[in-house]
C-alpha positions in Angstrom: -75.8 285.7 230.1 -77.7 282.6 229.3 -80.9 282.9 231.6 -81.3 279.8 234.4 -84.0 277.9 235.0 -82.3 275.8 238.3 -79.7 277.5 240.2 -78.8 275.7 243.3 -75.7 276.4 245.8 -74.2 274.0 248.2 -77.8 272.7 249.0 -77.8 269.8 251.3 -79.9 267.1 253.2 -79.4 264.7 255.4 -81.7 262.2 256.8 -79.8 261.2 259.7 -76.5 259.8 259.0 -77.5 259.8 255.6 -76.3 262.0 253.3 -79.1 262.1 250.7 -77.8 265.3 249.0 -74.5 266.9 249.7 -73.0 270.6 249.1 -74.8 270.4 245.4 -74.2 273.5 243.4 -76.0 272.8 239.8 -76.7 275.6 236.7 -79.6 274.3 234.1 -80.0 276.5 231.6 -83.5 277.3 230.3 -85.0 276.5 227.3 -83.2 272.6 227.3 -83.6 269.0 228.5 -81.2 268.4 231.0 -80.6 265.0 232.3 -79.8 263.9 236.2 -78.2 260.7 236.1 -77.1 258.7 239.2 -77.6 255.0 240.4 -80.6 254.0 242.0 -80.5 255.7 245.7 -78.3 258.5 244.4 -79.8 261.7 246.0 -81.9 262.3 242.3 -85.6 262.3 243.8 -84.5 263.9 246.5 -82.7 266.9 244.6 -86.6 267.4 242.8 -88.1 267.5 246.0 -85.9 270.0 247.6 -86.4 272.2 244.3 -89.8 271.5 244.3 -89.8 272.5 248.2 -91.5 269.2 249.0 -88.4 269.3 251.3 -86.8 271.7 253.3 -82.8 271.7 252.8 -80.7 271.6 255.8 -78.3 274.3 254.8 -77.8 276.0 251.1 -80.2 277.4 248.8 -81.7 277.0 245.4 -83.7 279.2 242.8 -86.3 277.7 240.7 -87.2 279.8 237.1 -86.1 283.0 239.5 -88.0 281.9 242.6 -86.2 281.2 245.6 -87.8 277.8 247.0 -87.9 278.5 250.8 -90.0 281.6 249.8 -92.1 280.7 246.6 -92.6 276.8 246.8 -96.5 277.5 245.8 -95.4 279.6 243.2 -93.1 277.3 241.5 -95.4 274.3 242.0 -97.6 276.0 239.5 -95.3 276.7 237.2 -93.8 273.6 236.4 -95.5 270.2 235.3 -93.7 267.1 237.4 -93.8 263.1 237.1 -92.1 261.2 239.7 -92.7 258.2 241.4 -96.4 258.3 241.2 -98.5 258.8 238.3 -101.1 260.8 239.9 -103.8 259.5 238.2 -107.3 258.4 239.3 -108.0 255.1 238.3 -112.0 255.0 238.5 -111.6 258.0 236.3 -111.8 258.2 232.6 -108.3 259.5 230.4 -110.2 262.7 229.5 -111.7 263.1 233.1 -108.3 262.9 234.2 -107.3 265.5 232.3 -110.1 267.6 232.8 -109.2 267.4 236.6 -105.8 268.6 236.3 -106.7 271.3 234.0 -109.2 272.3 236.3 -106.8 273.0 239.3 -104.3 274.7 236.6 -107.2 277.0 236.4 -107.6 276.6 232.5 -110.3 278.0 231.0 -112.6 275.6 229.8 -111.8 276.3 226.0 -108.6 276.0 227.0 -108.9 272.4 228.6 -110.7 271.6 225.7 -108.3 271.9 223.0 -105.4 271.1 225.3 -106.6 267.4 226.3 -107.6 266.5 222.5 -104.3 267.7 221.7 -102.4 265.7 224.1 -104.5 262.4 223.8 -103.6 262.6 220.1 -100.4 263.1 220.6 -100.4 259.7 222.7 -102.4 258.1 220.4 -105.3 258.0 223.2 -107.7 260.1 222.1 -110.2 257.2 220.6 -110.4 255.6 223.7 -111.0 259.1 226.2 -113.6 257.9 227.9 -112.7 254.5 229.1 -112.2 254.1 232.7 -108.2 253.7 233.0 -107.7 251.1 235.7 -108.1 248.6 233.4 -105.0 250.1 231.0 -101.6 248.9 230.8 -98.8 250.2 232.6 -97.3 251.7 229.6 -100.7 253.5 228.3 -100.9 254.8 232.1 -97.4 256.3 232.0 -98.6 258.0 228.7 -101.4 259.3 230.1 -99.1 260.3 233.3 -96.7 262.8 231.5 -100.1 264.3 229.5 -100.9 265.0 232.7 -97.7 266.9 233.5 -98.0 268.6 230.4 -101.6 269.9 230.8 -100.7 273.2 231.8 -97.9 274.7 229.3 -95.7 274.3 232.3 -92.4 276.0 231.8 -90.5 273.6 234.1 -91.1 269.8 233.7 -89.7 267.5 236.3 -89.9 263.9 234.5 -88.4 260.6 236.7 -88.2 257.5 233.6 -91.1 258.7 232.0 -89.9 256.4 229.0 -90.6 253.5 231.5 -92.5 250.6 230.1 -93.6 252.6 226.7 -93.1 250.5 223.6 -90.6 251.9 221.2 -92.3 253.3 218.9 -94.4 255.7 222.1 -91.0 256.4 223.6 -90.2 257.8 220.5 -92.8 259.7 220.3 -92.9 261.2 223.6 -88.7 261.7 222.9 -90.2 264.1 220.1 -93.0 265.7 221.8 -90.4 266.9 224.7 -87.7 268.1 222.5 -90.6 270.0 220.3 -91.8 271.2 224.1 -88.6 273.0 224.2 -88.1 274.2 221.0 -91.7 275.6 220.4 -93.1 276.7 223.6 -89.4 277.4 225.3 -89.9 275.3 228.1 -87.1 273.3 229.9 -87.1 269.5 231.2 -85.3 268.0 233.7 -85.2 264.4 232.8 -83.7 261.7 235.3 -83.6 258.3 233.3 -81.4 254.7 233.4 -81.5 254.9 229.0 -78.6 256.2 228.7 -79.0 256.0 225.1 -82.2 258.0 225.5 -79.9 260.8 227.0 -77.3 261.1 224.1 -80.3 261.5 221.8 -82.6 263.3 224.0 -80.2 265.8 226.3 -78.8 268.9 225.9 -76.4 268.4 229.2 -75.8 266.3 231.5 -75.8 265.9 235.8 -74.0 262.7 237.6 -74.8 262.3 240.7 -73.4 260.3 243.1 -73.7 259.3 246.8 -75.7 263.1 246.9 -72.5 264.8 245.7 -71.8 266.0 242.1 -69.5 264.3 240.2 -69.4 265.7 236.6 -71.3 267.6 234.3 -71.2 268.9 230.9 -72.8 267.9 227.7 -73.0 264.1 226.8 -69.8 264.6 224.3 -67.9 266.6 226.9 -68.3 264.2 229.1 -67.2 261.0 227.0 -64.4 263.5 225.7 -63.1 263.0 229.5 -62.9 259.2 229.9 -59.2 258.5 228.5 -60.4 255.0 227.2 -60.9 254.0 223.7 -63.1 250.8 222.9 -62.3 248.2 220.3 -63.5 245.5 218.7 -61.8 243.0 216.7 -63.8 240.6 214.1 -62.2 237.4 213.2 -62.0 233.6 214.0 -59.7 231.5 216.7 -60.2 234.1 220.0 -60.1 231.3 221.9 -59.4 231.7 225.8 -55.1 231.8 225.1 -55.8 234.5 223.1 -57.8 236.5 225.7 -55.4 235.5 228.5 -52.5 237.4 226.8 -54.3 240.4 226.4 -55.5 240.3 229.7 -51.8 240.1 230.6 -51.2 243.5 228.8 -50.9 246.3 231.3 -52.3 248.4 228.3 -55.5 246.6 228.4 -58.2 247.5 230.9 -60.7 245.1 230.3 -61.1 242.0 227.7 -64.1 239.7 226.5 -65.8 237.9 223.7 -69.6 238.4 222.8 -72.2 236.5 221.7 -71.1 237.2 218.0 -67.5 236.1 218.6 -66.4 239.8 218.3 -63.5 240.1 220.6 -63.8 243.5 222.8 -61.4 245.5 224.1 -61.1 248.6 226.6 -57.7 250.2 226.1 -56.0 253.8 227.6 -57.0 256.3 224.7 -53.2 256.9 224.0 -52.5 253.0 222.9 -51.1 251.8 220.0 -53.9 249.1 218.2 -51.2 247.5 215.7 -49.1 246.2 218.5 -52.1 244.1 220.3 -53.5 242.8 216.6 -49.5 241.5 215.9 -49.9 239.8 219.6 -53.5 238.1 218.4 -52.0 236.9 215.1 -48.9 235.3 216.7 -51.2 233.6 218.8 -53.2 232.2 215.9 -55.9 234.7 215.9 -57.3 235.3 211.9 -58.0 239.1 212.6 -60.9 240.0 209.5 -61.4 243.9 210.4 -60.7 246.3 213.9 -63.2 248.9 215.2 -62.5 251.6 217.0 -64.7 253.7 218.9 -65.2 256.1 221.6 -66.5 255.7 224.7 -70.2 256.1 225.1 -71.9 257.8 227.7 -72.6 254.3 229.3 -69.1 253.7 229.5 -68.5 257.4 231.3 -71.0 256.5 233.7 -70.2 253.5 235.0 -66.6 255.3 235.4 -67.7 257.6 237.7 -70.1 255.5 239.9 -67.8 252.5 239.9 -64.8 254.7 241.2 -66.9 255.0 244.6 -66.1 258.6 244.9 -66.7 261.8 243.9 -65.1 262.8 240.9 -64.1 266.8 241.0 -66.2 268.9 239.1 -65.2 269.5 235.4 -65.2 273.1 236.0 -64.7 274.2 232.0 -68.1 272.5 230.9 -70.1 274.1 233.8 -69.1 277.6 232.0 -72.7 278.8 230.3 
């Protein structure tokens, strides 16, 4: 049985009438990177604090690498490296002193602090400029310097809220790399909560939605497209004026219908729908259809599904299986 490194059952918490988290029941395996999607106000930094036992839940429980959080919050605390909201970082401070600090209360030896902060400031491409006083650095060097910081102890647990945020493409890159090497070298597992949702095809193993505090689907990013039954495509050509796009619009077949900046005319059709038929309908119109693409849906595409229903969609049971 695949060992877990989150295991939480019906955990709720409500802040009044407000039902931050509700009856959430989540398996992360270890050794991944697991993304927790959800619009903004979804229950997602509330979810990390209750499993970090920075909150108490008002009724279910949860188990964090073996630890139950009402019992062991200290314990899992110091096993796992987190980056939410706030940086934590001291801004009269230099990067190494920073670093230094956080080893310090991680109780690394001093060798160990050592090599760990010139290997992460290297990493981040940060190490020439160590001893400059960071309150003068940009967001996006701060946010670097922010999930070093995290990192600092080999945690085997990282908790990481958009720490792609602001980084320029090349360092988001990078630190995409450095987590997935994280996992595979050292075995650890991150729970990543991000808005790239292109970041989480690449990046995650499986996949959270969360929704109004309640789950709403899970599975790996391909299971999860696999469930939308909507194909995507895109027709090249000339004439798409706004005739054309009424008489798709008209077709019952056809969800949803526009033209792009390129002239590419896009379509969202039911998975099961003849193409041929709807390219005959364009050139009747006067269309001059040059090529058709089609595609399947992206995790974008899944997401905004799910939020946009305005409910919560019953759990796909078969990808929860470990």
């Amino acid at each position: 049985m695949t060992e877990l490194a989150i295991c939480t059952d019906s955990l709720c918490k409500r802040f009044g009438s407000l039902h931050a988290v509700e009856n959430l029941s989540l398996q992360v395996p270890s050794g991944i990177v697991f993304g927790f999607l959800g619009p903004n106000g979804a229950g997602k930094t509330t979810t990390i604090r209750l499993l970090l036992d920075l909150l108490c839940p008002d009724q279910g429980t949860a188990e964090v690498l073996g630890f139950n959080t009402h019992k062991d919050g200290q314990l899992i605390r110091e096993f796992c490296g987190v980056l939410l909201e706030h940086d934590g970082l001291y801004e009269r401070l230099s990067a190494e002193d920073n670093l230094e600090l956080y080893g310090k209360i991680y109780r690394l030896s001093k060798a160990e602090r050592s090599s760990r902060i010139r290997e992460l400031l290297t990493h981040i491409n940060l190490w020439e400029r160590r001893t400059e006083k960071i309150g003068g650095w940009s967001y996006g060097m701060k946010k670097k310097l922010a999930v070093a910081r995290a990192l600092i102890h080999h945690p085997r647990l990282v908790f990481l809220d958009e720490p792609t945020a602001g980084l320029d493409p090349i360092a988001a890159a990078s630190l995409r790399d450095d987590l997935s090497k994280l996992v595979r070298n050292d075995g650890a597992t991150v729970f990543l909560t991000t808005h790239n949702l292109a970041e989480v095809e690449k990046l995650c193993n499986r996949v959270a939605v969360i929704n109004e505090g309640k789950l709403v689907a899970s599975g790996t990013p391909y299971e999860l497209e696999s469930t939308v039954n909507v194909q995507q495509v895109e027709v090249m050509g000339l004439c798409f004026d706004q005739t054309v796009i009424n008489l798709l619009s008209e077709r019952p077949e056809v969800k949803e219908v526009h033209l792009n900046q390129e002239g590419c005319l896009q379509l969202l059709v039911n998975s099961e729908v003849k193409i041929a038929p709807l390219v005959r309908l364009l050139v009747e119109a006067g269309a001059q259809v040059e090529e058709v693409r089609k595609n399947r849906p992206d995790l974008e595409q899944v997401f905004l599904n799910l939020v946009s229903e305005g409910k919560a969609i019953k759990k796909l049971t078969r990808f929860n299986k470990l």
